[in-house]
C-alpha positions in Angstrom: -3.4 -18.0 32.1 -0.4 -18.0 34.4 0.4 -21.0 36.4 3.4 -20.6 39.2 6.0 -22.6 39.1 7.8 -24.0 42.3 12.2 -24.0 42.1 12.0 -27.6 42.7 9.5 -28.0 39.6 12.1 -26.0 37.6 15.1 -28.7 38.6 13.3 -31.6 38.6 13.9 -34.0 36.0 10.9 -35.6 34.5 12.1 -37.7 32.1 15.6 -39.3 31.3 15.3 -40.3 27.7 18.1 -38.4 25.8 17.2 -37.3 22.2 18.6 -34.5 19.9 15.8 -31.6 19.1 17.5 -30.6 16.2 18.5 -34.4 14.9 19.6 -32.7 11.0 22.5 -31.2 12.5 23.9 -34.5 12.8 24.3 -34.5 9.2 27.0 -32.3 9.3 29.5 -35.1 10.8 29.2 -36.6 7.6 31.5 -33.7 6.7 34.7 -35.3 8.6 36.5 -37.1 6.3 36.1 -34.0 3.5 38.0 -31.8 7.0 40.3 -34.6 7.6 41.4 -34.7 3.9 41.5 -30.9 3.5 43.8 -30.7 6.5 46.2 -33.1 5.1 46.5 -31.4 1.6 46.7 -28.2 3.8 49.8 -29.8 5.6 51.4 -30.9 2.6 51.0 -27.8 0.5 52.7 -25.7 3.9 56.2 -28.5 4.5 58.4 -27.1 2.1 61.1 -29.5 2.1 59.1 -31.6 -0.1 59.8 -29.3 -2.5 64.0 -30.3 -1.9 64.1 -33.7 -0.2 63.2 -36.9 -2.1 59.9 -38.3 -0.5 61.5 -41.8 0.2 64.4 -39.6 2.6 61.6 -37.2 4.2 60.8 -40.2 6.7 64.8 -40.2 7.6 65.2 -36.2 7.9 61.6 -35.4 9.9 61.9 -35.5 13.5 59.3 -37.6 15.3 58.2 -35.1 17.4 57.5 -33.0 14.6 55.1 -35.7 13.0 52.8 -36.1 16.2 52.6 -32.9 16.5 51.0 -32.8 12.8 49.1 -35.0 14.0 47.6 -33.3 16.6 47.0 -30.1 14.9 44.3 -33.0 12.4 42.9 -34.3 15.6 41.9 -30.9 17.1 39.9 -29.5 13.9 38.0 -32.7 14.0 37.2 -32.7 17.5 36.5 -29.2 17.6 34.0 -29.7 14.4 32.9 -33.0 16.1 31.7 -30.9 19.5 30.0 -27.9 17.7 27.7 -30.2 15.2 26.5 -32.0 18.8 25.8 -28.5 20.1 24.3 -27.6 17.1 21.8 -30.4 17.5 20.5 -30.0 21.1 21.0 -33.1 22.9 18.6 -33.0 26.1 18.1 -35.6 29.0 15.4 -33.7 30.6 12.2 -32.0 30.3 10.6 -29.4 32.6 7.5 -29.0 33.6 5.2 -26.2 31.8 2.0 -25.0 32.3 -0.7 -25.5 29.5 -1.7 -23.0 27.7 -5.9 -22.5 27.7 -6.9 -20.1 25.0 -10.5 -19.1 24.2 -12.7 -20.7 21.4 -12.2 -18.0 18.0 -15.5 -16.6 16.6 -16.0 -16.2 13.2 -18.8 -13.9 12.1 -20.4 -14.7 8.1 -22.5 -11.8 6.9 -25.0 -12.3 4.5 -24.9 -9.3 2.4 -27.7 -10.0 -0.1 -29.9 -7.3 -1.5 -32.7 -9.5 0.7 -31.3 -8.3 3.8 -32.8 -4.6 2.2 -36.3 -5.8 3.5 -38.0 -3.9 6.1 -39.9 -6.4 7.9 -37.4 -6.0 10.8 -36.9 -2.1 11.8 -35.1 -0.2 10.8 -34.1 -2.9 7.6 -32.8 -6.4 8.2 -29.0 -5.5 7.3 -28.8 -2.4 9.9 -30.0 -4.5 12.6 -27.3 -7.1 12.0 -24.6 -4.6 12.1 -26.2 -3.6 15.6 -25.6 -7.6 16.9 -22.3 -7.3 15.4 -21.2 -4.0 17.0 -22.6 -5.4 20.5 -20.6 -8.9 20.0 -17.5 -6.9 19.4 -18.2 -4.5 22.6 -19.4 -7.3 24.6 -17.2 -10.4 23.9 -14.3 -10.9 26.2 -11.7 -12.4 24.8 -11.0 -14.8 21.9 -10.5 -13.8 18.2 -12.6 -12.9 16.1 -13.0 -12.4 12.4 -15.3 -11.3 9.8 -16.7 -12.8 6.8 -19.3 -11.1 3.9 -21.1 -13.3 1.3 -23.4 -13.0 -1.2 -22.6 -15.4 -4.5 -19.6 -16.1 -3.3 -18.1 -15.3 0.9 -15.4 -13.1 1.0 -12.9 -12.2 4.3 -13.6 -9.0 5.4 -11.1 -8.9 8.3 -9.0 -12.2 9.3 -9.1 -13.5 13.2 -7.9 -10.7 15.2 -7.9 -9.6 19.3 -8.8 -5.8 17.7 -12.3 -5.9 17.8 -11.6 -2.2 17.0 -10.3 -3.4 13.8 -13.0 -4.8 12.8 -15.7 -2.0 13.6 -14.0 -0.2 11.8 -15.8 -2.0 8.2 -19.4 -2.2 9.7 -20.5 0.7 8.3 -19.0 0.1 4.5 -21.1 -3.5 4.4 -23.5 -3.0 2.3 -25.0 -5.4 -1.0 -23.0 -3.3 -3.7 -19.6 -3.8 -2.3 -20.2 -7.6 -3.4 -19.2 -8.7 -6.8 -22.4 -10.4 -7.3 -25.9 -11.1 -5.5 -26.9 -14.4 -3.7 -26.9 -16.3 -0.6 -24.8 -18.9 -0.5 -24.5 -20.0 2.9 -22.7 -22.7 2.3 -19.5 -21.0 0.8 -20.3 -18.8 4.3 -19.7 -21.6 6.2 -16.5 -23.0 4.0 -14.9 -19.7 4.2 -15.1 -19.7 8.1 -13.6 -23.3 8.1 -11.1 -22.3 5.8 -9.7 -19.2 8.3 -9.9 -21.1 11.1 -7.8 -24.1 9.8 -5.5 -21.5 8.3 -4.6 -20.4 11.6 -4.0 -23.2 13.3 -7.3 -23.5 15.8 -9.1 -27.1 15.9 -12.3 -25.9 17.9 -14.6 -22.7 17.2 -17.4 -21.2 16.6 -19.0 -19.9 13.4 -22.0 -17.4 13.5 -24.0 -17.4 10.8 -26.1 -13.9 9.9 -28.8 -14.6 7.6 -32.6 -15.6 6.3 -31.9 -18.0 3.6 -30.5 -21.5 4.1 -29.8 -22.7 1.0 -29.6 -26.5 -0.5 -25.7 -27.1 0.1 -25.5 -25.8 3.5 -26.6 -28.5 5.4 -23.7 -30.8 4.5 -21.3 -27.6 5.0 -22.5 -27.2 8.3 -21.9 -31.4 8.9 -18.2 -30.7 7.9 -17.4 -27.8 10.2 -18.8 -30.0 13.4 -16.7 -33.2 11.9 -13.5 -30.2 11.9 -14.4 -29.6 15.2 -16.1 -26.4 14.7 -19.5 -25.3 16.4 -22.0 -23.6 13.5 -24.7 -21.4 15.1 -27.3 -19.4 13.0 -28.7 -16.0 13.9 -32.1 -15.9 12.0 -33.0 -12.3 10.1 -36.8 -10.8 9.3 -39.8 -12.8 10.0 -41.6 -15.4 8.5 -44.0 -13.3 6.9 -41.5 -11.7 5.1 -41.6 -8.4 3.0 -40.4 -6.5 -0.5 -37.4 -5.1 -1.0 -35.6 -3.6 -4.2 -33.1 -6.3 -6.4 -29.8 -5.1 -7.8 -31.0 -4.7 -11.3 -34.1 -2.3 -10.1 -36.6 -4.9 -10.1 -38.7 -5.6 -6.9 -38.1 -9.2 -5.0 -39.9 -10.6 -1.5 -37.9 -12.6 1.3 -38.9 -14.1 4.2 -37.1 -15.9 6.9 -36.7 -19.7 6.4 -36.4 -20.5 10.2 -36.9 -24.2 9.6 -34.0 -24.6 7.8 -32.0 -22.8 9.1 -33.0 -24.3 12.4 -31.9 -27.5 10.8 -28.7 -26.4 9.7 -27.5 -25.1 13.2 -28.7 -28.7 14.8 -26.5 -30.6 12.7 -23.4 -28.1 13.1 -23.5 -29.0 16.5 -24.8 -24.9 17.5 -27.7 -23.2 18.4 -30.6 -21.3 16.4 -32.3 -17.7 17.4 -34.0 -15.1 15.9 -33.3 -11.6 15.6 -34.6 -9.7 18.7 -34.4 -6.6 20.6 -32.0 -6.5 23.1 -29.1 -9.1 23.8 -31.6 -12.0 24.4 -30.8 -13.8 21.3 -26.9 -13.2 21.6 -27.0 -14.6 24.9 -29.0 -17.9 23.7 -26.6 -18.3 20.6 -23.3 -18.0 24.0 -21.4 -15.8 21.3 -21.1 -13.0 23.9 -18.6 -15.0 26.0 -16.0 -16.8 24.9 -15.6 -20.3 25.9 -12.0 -21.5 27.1 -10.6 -24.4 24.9 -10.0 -27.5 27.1 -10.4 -25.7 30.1 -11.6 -28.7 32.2 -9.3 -30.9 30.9 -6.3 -28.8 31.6 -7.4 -27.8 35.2 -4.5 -29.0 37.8 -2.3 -30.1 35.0 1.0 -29.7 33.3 3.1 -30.0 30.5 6.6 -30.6 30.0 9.2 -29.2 27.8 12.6 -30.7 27.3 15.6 -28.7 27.9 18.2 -27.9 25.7 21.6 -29.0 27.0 24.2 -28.3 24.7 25.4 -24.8 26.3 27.7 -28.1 27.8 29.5 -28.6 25.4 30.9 -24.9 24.9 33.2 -25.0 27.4 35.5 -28.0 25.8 35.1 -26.3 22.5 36.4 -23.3 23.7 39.4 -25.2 24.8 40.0 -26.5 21.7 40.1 -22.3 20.1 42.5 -21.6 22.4 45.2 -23.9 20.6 44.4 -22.9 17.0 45.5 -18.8 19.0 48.8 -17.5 17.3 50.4 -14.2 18.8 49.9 -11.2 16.8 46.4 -12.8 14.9 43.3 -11.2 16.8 45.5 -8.2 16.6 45.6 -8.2 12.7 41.9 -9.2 12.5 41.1 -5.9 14.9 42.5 -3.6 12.4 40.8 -5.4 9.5 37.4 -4.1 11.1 39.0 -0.5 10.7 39.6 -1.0 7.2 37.0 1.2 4.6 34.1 -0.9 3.1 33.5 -0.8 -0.3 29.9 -0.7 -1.2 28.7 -4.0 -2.6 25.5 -4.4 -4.8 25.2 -8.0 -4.8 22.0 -7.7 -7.1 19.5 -5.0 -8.6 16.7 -4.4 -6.0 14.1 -4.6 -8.5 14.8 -8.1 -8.3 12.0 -8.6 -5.7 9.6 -6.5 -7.2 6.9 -7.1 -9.5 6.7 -5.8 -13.1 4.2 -3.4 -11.8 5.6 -1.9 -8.7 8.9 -1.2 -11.2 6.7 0.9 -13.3 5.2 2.4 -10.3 9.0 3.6 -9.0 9.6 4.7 -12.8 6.2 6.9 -13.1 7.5 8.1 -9.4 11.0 9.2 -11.1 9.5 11.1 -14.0 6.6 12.8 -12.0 9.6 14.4 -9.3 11.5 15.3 -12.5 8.5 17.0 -14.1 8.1 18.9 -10.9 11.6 19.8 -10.4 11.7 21.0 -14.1 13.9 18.7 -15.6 11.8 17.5 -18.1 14.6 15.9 -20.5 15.3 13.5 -17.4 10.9 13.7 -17.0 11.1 12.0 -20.0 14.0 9.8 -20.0 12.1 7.8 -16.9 8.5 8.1 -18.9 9.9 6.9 -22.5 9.1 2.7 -21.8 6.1 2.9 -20.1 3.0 1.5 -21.4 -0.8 2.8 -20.5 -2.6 5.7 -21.3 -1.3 8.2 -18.0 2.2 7.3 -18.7 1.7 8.5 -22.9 -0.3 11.5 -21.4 2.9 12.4 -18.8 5.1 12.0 -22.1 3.0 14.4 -23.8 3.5 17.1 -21.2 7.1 16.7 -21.0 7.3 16.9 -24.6 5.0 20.1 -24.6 7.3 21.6 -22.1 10.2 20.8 -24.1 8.5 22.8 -27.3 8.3 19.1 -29.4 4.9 20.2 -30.2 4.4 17.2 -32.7 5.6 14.7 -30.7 3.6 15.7 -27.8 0.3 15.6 -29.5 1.2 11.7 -31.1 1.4 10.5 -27.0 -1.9 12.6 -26.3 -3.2 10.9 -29.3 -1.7 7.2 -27.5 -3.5 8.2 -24.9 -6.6 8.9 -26.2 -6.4 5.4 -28.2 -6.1 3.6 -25.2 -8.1 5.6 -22.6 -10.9 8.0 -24.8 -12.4 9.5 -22.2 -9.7 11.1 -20.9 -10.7 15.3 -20.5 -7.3 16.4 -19.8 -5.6 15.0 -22.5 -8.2 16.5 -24.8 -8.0 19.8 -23.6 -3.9 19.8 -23.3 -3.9 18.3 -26.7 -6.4 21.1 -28.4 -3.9 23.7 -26.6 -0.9 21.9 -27.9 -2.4 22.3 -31.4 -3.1 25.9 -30.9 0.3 26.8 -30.1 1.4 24.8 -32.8 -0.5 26.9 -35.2 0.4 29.8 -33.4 4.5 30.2 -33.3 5.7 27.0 -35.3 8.2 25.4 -32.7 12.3 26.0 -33.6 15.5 24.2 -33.5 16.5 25.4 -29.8 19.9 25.3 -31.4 19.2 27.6 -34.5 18.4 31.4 -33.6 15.3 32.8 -35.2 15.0 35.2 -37.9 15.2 38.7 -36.9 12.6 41.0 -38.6 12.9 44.8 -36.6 10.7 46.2 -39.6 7.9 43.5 -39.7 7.9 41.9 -36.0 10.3 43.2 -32.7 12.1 40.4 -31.4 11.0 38.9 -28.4 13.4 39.9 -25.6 12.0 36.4 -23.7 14.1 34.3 -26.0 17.1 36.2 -24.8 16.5 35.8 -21.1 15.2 32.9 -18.9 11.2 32.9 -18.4 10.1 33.1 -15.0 7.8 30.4 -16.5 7.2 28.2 -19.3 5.3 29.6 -22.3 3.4 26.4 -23.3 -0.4 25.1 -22.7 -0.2 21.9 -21.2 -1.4 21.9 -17.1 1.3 22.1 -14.5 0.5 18.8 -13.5 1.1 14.8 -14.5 -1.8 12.3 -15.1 -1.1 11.1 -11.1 -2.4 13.9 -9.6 -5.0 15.5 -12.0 -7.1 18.1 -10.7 -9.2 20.8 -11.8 -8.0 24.5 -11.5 -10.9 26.8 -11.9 -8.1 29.5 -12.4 -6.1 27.8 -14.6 -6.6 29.6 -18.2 -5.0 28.9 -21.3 -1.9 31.0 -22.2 -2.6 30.9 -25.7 -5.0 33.3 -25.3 -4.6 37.2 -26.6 -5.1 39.9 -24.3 -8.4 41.7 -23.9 -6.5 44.8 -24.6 -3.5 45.6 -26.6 -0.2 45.7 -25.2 1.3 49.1 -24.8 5.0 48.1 -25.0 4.6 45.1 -27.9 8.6 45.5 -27.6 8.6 44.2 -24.0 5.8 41.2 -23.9 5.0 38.8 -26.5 1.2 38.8 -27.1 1.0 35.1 -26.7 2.4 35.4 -23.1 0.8 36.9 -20.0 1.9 39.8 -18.3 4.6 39.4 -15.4 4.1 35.6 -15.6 0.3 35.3 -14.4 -1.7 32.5 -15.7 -5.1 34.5 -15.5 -5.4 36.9 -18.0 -8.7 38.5 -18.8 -10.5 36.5 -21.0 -10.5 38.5 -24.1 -11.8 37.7 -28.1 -9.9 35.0 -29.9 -9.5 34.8 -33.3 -9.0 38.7 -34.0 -5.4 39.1 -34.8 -4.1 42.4 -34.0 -2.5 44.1 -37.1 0.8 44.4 -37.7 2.3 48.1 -36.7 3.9 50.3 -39.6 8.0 51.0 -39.2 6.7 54.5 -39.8 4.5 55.0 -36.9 5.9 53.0 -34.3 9.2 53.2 -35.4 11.6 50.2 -33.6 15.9 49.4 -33.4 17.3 46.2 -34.5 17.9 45.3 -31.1 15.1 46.6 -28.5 16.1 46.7 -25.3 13.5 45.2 -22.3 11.7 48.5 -21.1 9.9 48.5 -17.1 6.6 48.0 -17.9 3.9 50.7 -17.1 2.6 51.4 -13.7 -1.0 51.9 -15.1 -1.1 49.0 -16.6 0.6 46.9 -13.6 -2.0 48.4 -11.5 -4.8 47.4 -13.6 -3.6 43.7 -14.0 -3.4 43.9 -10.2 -6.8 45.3 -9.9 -7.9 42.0 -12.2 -6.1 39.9 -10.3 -7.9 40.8 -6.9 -11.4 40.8 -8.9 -10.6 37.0 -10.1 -9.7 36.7 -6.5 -13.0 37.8 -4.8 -14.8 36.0 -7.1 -13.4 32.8 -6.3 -13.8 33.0 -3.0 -17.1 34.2 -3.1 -17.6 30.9 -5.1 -16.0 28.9 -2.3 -18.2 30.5 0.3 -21.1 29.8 -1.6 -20.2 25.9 -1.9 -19.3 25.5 1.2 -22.9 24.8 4.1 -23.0 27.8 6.6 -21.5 27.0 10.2 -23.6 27.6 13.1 -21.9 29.6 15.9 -23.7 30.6 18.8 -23.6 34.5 20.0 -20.4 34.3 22.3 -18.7 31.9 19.9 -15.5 32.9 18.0 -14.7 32.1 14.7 -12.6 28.9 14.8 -10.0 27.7 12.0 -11.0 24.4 10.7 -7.7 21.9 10.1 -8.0 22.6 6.6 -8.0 26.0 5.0 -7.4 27.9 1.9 -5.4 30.7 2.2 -7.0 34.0 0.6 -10.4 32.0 0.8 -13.5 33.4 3.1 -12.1 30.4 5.5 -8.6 31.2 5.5 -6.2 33.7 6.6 -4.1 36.3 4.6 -2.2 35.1 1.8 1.5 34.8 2.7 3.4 37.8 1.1 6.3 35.1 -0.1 3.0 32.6 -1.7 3.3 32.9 -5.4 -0.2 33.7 -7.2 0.7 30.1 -8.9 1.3 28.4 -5.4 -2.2 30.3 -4.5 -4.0 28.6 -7.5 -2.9 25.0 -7.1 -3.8 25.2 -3.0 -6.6 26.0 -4.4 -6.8 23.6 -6.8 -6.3 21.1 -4.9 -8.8 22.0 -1.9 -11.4 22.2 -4.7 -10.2 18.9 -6.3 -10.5 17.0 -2.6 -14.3 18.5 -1.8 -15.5 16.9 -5.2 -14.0 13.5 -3.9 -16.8 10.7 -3.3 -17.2 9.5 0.1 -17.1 5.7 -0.5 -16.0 4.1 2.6 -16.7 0.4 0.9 -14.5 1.6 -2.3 -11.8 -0.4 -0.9 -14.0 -3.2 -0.3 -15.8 -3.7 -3.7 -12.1 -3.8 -5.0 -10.9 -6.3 -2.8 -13.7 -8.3 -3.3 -13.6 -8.0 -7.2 -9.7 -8.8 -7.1 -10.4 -12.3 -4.7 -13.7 -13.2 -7.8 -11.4 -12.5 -10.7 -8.3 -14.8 -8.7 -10.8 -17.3 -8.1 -12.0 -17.7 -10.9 -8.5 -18.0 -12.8 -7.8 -20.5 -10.5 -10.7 -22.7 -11.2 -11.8 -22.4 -7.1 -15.0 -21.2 -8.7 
């Protein structure tokens, strides 16, 4: 509320007592003597005929005029120091007149998220229709904070006192009993929790609303504190007396019914009101939740407050005075150019200082997951090598799998395994690990291999850079693990055999593709004669045959239309009316029956991993109160280490 002030109140003096505001300040004269004896070394150190006259004929040779003025140039420090520390301290003489400041009461909603409020008796069940009240408070309540607060065993915050009502809509529909820890009704923590935020922020009057059927032993003498604190308890009574059956956490069945006496009881002594769940806004209005009473109102109608006013701007101008005589000629020019002067950089301290232990392993995973992207998998696993848990051994594993360290890798899948066993992907990149393993033994990278041009051609690929690495492990670390349904093992032999065995490797797919066709394993193809496909020493890389690029190509679209007639399929049918046209939803796959045309610079890789990862985010649970549970979980286990519990 805004109260005018008149320019006469804003002069006026309305009181005449002088006091500092900011009294420690003062503390800082105690300093003088230390500046008084600083200055007088300073002095001595600069008069260099002490260094050539005998002290007892200084007193002889000095001029007097010199000496004053030595002393002078001690009296003007002081002074100087002397006027700032006042400033510093904010002497005032007078106080203005303010308005006060009327604020509205705070409301503080407490929840009761038992598996009771399940029952029936009140249509639709007895938690829906208390999210209704809530939703209609929030719409209907002008002004004031609010906040929110769920209990079961224990109360919880859900959201703290806020002007957002917005805010706090947004969590209606993710209270529910299984985002609690653990099931009961303890009002009484309800009604300690909303003491607890209010005092926290500061208000000494409010109200609390309590949600609920059950009453409970303690909170009667809960309810005695808040009105002692200042604070106004009201209950909101849920289902009827009668009662009804509603299904426990553990499966069994369990009957509630509304204890309206007690709970009655509970909102006389908190100094509140009692009403039961209705239709309509009848029993909102009785409770006086929907309007927010003003704090003091009456009290502070007509009057004012004052403030005192800071006066030391006063004592600037004498201080001011006193720079000018310390001013030398050619000074503020030399400390200009020192601003033009190049700045070193400076790293005062390591900024992992203010981080916890696990927000630095966080930054490290971040490190080795952009070098496993970019490739660099020596640096991938540099960043990876010290850090403990099961995602960080399975990272290592793939770095070390890219690398060809075939051993090594499968001893961190294994670490992996040991500490997290139900971990698919590091099963799977482990069995395909082993299988190369057994397939082509991994080589010193700094010892050429054995040339053989009667037995085996040599693979041209170890002479020129891949266009992709040749190893089994996904393309992806443990932070982003998805399912490709395209993604196949290139460990597997082709369904056919390879025409030109001196261009492609059997072990590798054709032009770099990741989908061959799935062909028979185990069936090693035999070894051809020197005689009848007779092979140089040195083969040189052949273009490989249109047929058979044609035919992959062919393959490729099949794999193609069969994926997205697989996405069509999962995806629920749109309804579109006769004159409607086809509209892109924010969220396409390219190449899918929802998409448009594949790019013509998209990769077939870049294809698969959109994919991917459109497939991986449909399969992800909707669980709005996700976020909730583990909040709450986090605030029982803290609790209970601290012994508040």
């Amino acid at each position: 509320m805004s109260v005018d002030l008149a320019a006469a109140d804003l002069l006026s003096v309305a009181s005449t007592d002088f006091r500092f505001l900011r009294p420690l300040w003062l503390l800082g004269l105690l300093a003088i003597p230390l500046l008084l004896w600083w200055l007088r070394r300073l002095r001595q150190r600069r008069d260099v005929w002490r260094d050539v006259v005998d002290a007892h004929l200084l007193s002889h040779l000095l001029q007097g005029r010199q000496t004053a003025r030595g002393g002078w140039r001690n009296i003007a420090p002081v002074l100087a120091w002397t006027l700032a520390i006042l400033a510093l301290a904010g002497p005032s003489w007078r106080e203005l007149p303010q308005p006060l400041w009327q604020d509205r009461n705070p409301l503080v909603i407490a929840l009761d998220l038992s598996y009771a409020t399940l029952t029936a008796d009140v249509q639709p069940t007895r938690l829906l229709q208390a999210r209704a009240k809530i939703a209609h408070i929030l719409r209907t309540r002008g002004g004031g904070q609010i906040a929110l607060v769920a209990f079961a065993d224990d109360a919880y915050t859900v959201s703290p006192l806020t002007d957002d009502a917005d805010n706090i809509a947004l969590f209606l529909d993710a209270l529910t009993p299984d985002v609690m820890p653990r099931d009961g009704s303890r009002t009484d923590r309800a009604i300690e929790e909303s003491m607890r935020l209010l005092t926290r922020t500061g208000f000494k009057r409010g109200d609390i609303l309590l949600i609920t059927d059950h009453a409970g032993g303690a909170a009667g003498s809960a309810a005695i504190d808040a009105r002692k604190a200042g604070y106004r308890v009201s209950v909101l009574g849920l289902g009827t007396p009668a009662g009804g059956a509603y299904r426990q956490a553990k499966g069994g069945v369990g009957s509630a019914r509304l204890e309206e006496d007690a709970l009655r009881r509970i909102a006389s002594v908190g100094g509140g009101s009692y009403a039961t769940v209705a239709p309509g806004d009848e029993d909102l209005r009785a409770l006086g939740v929907l309007q927010a009473d003003r704090i003091d109102a009456a009290a502070a109608q007509g009057k004012r407050g004052t403030a005192p006013l800071d006066e030391g701007f006063w004592l600037l101008p004498a201080l001011l005075m006193l720079a000018l005589l310390a001013f030398r000629r050619g000074v503020l020019a030399v400390a200009l150019l020192a601003l033009y002067l190049p700045w070193q950089p400076a790293f005062a301290a390591d900024g992992s200082l203010w981080q916890r232990e696990d927000q630095r392993q966080y930054a490290q995973m971040r490190r080795g997951v952009e070098a496993y992207r970019s490739g660099d998998y020596a640096a991938a696993e540099t960043a990876l090598r010290d850090l403990p848990g099961a995602e960080a051994a399975y990272n290592r594993g793939n770095t070390l799998a890219k690398q060809g360290r075939y051993d090594e890798a499968i001893a961190e899948y294994d670490r992996a395994l040991t500490l997290q066993p139900s971990m698919r992907d590091a099963v799977e990149n482990r069995q395909r690990v082993e299988a190369a393993r057994k397939r082509k033994p991994p080589q010193d990278p700094k010892q050429k291999p054995p040339q053989k041009p009667k037995d085996k051609p040599k693979d041209p690929a170890q002479d020129k850079p891949q266009d992709k690495p040749q190893d089994p492990p996904k393309d992806k670390p443990q932070d982003q693990q998805q399912d490709q349904p395209q993604n196949q093992p290139q460990d597997k032999p082709q369904d056919k055999p390879q025409e030109n065995p001196q261009d492609k490797p059997q072990d590798s797919p054709k032009n770099g593709q990741q989908n061959p066709a799935p062909g028979k394993q185990g069936q090693p193809q035999p070894p051809q004669n020197a005689s009848q496909n007779p092979q140089p020493a040195k083969p040189q890389p052949q273009k490989p045959d249109p047929a058979d690029r044609k035919a992959q190509e062919q393959a490729q679209r099949e794999a193609d239309a069969a994926q997205r007639e697989r996405m069509r399929q999962a995806k629920p049918p749109e309804k579109k009316g006769p004159g409607d046209a086809p509209k892109k939803p924010p969220q396409t796959l390219p190449g899918t029956s929802t998409g448009g045309p594949v790019p013509a610079k998209e990769s077939a890789q870049a294809r698969e991993r959109r994919i991917a990862n459109q497939v991986a985010l449909q399969r992800v649970p909707d669980d709005p109160g996700g976020l909730l549970r583990a909040k709450f979980k986090l605030e029982q286990q803290r609790r209970r280490r601290g012994g508040d519990r």
